[in-house]
C-alpha positions in Angstrom: 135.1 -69.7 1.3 131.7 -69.6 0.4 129.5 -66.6 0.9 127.4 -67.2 3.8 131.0 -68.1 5.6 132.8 -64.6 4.8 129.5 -62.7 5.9 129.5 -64.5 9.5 133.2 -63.6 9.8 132.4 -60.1 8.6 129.9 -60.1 11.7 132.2 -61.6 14.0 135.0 -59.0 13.1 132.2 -56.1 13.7 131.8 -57.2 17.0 135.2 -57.6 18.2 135.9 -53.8 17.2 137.3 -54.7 14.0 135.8 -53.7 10.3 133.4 -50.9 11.9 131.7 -49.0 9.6 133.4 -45.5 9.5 131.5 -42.8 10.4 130.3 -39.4 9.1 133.7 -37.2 9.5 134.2 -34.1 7.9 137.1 -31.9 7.3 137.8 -28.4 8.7 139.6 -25.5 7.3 142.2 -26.3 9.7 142.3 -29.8 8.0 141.6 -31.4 11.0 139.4 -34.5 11.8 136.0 -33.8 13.2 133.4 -36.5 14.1 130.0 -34.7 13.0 128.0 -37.7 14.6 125.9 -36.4 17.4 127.5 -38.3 20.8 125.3 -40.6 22.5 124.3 -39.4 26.7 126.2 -40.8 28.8 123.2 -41.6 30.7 121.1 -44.6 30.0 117.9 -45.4 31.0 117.5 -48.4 33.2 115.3 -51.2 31.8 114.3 -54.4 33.5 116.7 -56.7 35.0 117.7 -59.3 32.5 119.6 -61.5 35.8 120.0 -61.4 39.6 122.9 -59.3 38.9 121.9 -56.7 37.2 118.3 -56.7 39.1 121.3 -56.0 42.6 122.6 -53.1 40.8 119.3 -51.9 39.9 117.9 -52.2 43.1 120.5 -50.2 44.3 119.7 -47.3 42.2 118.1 -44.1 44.4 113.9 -44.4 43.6 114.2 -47.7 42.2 111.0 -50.2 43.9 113.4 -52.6 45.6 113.3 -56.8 44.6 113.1 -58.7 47.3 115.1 -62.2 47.0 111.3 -64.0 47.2 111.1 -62.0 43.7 114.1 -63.0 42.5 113.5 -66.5 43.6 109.9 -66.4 42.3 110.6 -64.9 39.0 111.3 -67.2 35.7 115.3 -67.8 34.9 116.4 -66.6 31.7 119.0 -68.0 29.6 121.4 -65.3 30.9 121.7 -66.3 34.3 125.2 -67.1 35.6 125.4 -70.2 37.3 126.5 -68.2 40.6 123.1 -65.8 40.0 121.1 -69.3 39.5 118.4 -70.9 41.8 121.0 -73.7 42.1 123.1 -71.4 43.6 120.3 -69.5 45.8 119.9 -72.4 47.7 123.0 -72.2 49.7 121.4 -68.7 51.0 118.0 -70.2 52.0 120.2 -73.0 53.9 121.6 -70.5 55.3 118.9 -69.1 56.4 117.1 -72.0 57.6 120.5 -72.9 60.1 120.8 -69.6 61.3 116.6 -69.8 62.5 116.9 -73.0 64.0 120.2 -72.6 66.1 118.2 -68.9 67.1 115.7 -70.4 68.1 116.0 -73.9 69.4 115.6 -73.2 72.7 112.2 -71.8 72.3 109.9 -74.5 73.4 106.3 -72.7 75.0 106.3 -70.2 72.1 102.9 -68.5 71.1 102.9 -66.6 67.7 100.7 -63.6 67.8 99.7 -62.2 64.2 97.6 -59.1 62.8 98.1 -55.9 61.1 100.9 -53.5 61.2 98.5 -50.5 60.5 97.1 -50.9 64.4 97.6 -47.7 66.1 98.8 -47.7 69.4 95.3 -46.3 70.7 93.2 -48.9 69.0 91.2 -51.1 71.5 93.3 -54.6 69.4 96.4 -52.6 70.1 95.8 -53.1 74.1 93.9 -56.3 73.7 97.2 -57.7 71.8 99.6 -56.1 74.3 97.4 -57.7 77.4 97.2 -61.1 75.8 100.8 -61.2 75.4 101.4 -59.7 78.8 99.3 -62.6 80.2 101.0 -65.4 78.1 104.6 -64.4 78.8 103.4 -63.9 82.7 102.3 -68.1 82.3 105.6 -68.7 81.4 105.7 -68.7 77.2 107.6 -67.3 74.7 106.1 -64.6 72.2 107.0 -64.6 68.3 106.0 -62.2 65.7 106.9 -60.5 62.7 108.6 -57.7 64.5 107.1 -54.8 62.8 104.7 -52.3 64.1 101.0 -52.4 65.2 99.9 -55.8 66.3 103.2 -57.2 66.6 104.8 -54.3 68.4 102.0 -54.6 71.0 102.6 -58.4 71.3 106.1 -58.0 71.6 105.6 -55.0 74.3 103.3 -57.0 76.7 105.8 -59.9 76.3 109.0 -57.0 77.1 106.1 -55.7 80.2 106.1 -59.1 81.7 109.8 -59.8 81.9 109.1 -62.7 79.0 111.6 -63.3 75.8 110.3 -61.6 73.0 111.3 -62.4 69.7 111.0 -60.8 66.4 111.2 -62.6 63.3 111.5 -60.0 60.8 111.6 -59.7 57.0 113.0 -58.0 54.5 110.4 -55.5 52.0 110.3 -53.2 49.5 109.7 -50.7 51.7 112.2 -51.9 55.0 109.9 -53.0 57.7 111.6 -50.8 61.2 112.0 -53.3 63.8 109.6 -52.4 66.9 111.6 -51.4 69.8 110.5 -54.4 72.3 112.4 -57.2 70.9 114.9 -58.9 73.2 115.6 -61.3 70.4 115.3 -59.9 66.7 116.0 -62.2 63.8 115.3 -61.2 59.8 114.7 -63.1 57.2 115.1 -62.6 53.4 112.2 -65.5 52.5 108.5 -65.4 53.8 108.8 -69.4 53.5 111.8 -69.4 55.7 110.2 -66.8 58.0 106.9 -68.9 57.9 108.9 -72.0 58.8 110.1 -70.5 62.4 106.4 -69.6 63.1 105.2 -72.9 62.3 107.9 -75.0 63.6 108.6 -73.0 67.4 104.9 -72.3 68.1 102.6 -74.5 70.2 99.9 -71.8 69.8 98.8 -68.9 67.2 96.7 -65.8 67.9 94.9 -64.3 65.6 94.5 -60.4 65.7 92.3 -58.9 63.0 94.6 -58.1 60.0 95.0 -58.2 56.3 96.2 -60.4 53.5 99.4 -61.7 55.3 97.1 -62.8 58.3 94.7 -64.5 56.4 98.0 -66.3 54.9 99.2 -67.7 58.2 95.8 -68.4 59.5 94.4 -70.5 56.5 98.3 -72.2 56.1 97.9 -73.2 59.8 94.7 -74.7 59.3 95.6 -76.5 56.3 98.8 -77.8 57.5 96.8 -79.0 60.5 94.0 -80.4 58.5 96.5 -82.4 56.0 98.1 -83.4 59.3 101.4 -82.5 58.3 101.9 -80.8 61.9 99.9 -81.2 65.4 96.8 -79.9 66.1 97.8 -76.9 67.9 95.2 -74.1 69.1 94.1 -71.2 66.5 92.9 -68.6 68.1 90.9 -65.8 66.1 90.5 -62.7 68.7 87.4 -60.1 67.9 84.0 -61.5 66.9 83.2 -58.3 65.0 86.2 -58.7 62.6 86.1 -62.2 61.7 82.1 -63.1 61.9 82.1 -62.5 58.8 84.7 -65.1 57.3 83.3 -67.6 59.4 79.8 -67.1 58.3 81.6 -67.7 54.8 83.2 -70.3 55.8 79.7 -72.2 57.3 77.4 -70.8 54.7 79.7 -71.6 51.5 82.6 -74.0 52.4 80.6 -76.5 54.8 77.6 -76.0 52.7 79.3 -76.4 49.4 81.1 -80.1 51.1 84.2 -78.2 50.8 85.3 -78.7 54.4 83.5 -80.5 57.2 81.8 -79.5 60.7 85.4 -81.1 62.4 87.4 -78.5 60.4 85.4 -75.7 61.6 86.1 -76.9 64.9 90.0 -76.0 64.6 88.9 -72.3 65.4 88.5 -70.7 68.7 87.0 -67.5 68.6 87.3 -65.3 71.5 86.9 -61.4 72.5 89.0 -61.7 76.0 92.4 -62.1 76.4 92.1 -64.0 79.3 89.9 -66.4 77.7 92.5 -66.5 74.7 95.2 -67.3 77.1 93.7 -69.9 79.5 92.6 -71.7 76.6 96.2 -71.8 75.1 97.2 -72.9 78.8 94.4 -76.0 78.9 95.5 -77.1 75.7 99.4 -77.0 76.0 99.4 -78.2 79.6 97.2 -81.1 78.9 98.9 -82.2 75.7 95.5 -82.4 74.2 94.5 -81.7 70.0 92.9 -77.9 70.1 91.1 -78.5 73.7 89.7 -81.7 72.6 90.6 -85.1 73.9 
């Protein structure tokens, strides 16, 4: 056998418990055995997640900052991935997912999609202006969506509750768990923004636009572009406080449409508005007429 041989069967024998080294033992006056080497803690320190599996148990750990599936999904694989622990695998759970939306929700056909932040107060002025808008839209007979978490979507989903309208909240899992306002007579939750961001798309025939942060910039800008592509209808996007969004749209005219990033037309696919019952009547002209973002 030659050399190199015997020393990978010396290994192999190490690791199967067999051949170890022995270790530092001295003898006592009493002749027995003692194992001088200091014992390792029985408490190890918990380093990164090497697969989905272990990143569950971490996550479980008391303190830990908690991975959501999306970051799991989102992350590179690594070679030691089981195949159950695999993106193959994950699939089946977004599928999942998916089904469980659409049979939840297939009977929504007016719904309006009300977005902005979940740091509103209750006593803001957007706070009432979101709860009337909604009031007013479920009153005309449509359906309310939103994430389901406080500020902006709790008053959208309260004015909805205050006018006897369904009131659904699409919900999603964080880091930090997002508490489900109280005003939801429908309540759905969703382990993937994508999935999540699906529902919105695919049940709304309207979006309104409180004044938020990143995640509202997110829906607004993957409305637009999804209606610019024309990969869905031209459905009406409405942004609700001057103040808050002049100045993104004097961005948007002074850079994009200067720059020949975007044209006049793709401006046009914003409605700006300060009143809820402008907001609402517009959504009503546009949906009742069957008409492109209140143009014929």
């Amino acid at each position: 056998m030659s050399a190199k041989r015997e020393n990978d069967f010396r290994i192999l024998r190490m690791r199967c418990g067999r051949g170890r080294p022995r270790s530092n033992m001295a003898k006592t006056k009493a002749t027995k055995t003692v194992d001088i080497q200091k014992k390792p803690s029985s408490k190890k320190k918990p380093g990164e997640p090497k697969t989905v599996r272990d990143a569950k148990v971490v996550d479980a750990e008391t303190g830990y900052w908690r991975l959501t599936d999306d970051e799991i999904l989102l992350r590179s694989p690594v070679p030691e991935d089981a195949y159950k622990t695999s993106d193959s695998w994950r699939v089946f759970r977004i599928m999942g997912e998916f089904v469980e939306g659409f049979d939840e929700l297939a009977a929504i056909t007016r719904g309006v999609t009300i977005f902005g932040s979940a740091r509103t107060e209750e006593g803001h002025e957007d706070y009432k202006a979101a709860r009337d808008t909604a009031y007013l839209l479920g009153a005309a007979g449509f359906e309310i969506l939103t994430g389901g978490g406080p500020g902006i979507m709790e008053a959208a989903n309260r004015g909805a509750h205050d006018a006897g309208a369904v009131s659904i909240g699409c919900n999603i899992e964080l880091p930090h768990e997002q508490v489900p306002n109280p005003f939801q007579n429908r309540s759905l939750s969703f382990k993937y923004f994508f999935v999540r961001k699906t529902m919105f798309i695919k049940y709304s025939n309207a979006y309104v636009i409180f004044p938020g942060g990143f995640g509202t910039m997110d829906e607004i800008f993957e409305a637009l572009t999804l209606i610019q592509t024309r990969k869905i209808r031209n459905f009406p996007v409405v942004l609700f406080g001057s103040q808050y969004w002049r100045g993104l749209l004097s961005w948007l005219t002074s850079t994009m449409l200067h720059g020949k990033m975007i044209d006049s037309e793709d401006l046009g696919l914003i409605y700006l508005t300060d009143s809820p019952r402008d907001a609402v009547d517009f959504i009503i002209k546009t949906c009742d007429a069957g008409i492109d973002n209140g143009k014929q």
